[in-house]
N, C-alpha and C positions, 0 to 999 in steps of 0.2 A: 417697761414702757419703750415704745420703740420711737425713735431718732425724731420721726417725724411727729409725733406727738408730744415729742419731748417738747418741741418748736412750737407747734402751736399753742401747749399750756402756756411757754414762756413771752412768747409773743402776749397771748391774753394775759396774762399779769401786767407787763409791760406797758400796756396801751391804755387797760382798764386799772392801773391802782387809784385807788381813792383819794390817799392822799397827794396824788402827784396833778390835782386842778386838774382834770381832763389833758388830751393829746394836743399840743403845743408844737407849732412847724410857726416858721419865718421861709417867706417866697424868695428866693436871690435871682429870680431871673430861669435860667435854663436847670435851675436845680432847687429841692425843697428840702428843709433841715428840719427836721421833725427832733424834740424835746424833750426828756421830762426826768425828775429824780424823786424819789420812794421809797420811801421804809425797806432793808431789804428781807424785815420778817413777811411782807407782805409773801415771799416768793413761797412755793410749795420745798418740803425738804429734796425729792426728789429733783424739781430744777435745780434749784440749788448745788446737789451733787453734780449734776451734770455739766453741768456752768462754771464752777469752782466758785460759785457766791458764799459769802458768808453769812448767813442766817441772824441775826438779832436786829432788837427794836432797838441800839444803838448805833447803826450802821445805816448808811443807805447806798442806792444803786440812781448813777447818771445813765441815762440810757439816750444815745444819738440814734440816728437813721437818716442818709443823706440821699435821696430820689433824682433821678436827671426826669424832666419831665417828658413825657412821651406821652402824644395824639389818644386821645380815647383809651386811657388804662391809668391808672394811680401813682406810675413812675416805674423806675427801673432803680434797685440799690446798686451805689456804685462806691469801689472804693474809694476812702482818703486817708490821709493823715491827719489825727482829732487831738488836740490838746485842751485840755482844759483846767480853768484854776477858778477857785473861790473863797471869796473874801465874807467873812460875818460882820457883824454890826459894830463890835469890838476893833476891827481891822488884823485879826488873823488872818495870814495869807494861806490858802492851801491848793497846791500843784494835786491833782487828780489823775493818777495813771490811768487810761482806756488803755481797753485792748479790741482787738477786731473780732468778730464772731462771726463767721462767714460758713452759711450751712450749705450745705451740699442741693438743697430745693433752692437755689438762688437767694437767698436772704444774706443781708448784712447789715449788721450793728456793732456800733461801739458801745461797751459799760466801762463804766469806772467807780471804784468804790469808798468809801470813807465815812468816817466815825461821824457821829455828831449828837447831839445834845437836846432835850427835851424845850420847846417852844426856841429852839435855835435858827434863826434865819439865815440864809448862804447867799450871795450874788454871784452868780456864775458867770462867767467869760467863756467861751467854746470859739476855739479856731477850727474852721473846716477847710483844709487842701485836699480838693479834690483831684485823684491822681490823674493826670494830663494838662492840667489848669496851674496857672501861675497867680492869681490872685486866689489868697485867703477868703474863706466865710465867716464871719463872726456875731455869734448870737450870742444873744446878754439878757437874762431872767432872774428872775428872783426865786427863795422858795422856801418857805417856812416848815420845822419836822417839828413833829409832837413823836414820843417815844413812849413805850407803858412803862 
C-alpha cells in the first residue's frame, strides 16, 4: 500500500468512525480544532502497522487536527503542541500522550492512545499551542466507548 493511500484509508477511518459521534471541531477565531476519539479496532490492521496503533476493542485512539482558516479552502494544518488528559465518571485522572503525524502531502494530526472499558465515559481536556501563538486552545468533550 503506498504512503499515500496509506493516508487516505487513515484519514477515512478517522473522520468517518461510528463510534466517535460524527467530526467534531470548536471555532477559536483564526484556527479550527477539529475532534474526535474511537475504538482503535475500528482501524484497518495495515494502518495500524503503519501508524504504530495498537489494534483492540479495549483501546482507543484521540485524534486532533488544528486548521488556521484561509479564504475559500477548508484550512491549512498547522503545527502545535497538543496535551491532553481525561478524567471518567469515577474521577480517574488520565494524561494521554499525542504524538504529531505530519505526512509529507501536507497533512497533520495529533493521536493519542489509551485503554478503556466497555460502556466507560471519559471527559477530555485538549490544550492546543499553536506554534507562533502564545495563547493555549482548549477544548472539552465528552465521550462514551462500548468495547466487544
Amino acid at each position: 500500500m503506498t504512503r499515500t493511500a496509506r493516508l487516505l484509508s487513515l484519514l477515512a477511518v478517522l473522520l468517518l468512525a461510528p463510534t466517535a459521534n460524527a467530526q467534531q471541531s470548536q471555532d477559536f477565531g483564526d484556527y479550527v480544532v477539529h475532534y474526535n476519539a474511537f475504538n482503535a479496532n475500528l482501524i484497518t490492521p495495515e494502518i495500524a502497522r503503519a501508524y504504530a496503533i495498537q489494534r483492540s476493542s479495549s483501546r482507543a485512539v484521540l485524534n486532533i487536527t488544528v486548521l488556521k482558516k484561509m479564504m475559500d479552502t477548508p484550512g491549512t494544518p498547522v503545527h502545535a503542541r497538543v496535551t491532553a488528559e481525561a478524567t471518567n465518571l469515577t474521577g480517574q485522572r488520565r494524561e494521554i500522550p499525542v504524538r504529531e503525524i505530519d505526512e509529507s502531502g501536507g497533512a497533520i494530526y495529533y493521536l493519542g492512545e489509551f485503554p478503556i472499558h466497555n460502556l466507560e465515559t471519559w471527559r477530555f481536556v485538549v490544550e492546543v499551542l499553536v506554534e507562533g501563538e502564545t495563547d493555549p486552545l482548549q477544548v472539552r468533550f465528552k465521550q462514551q466507548f462500548y468495547t466487544e
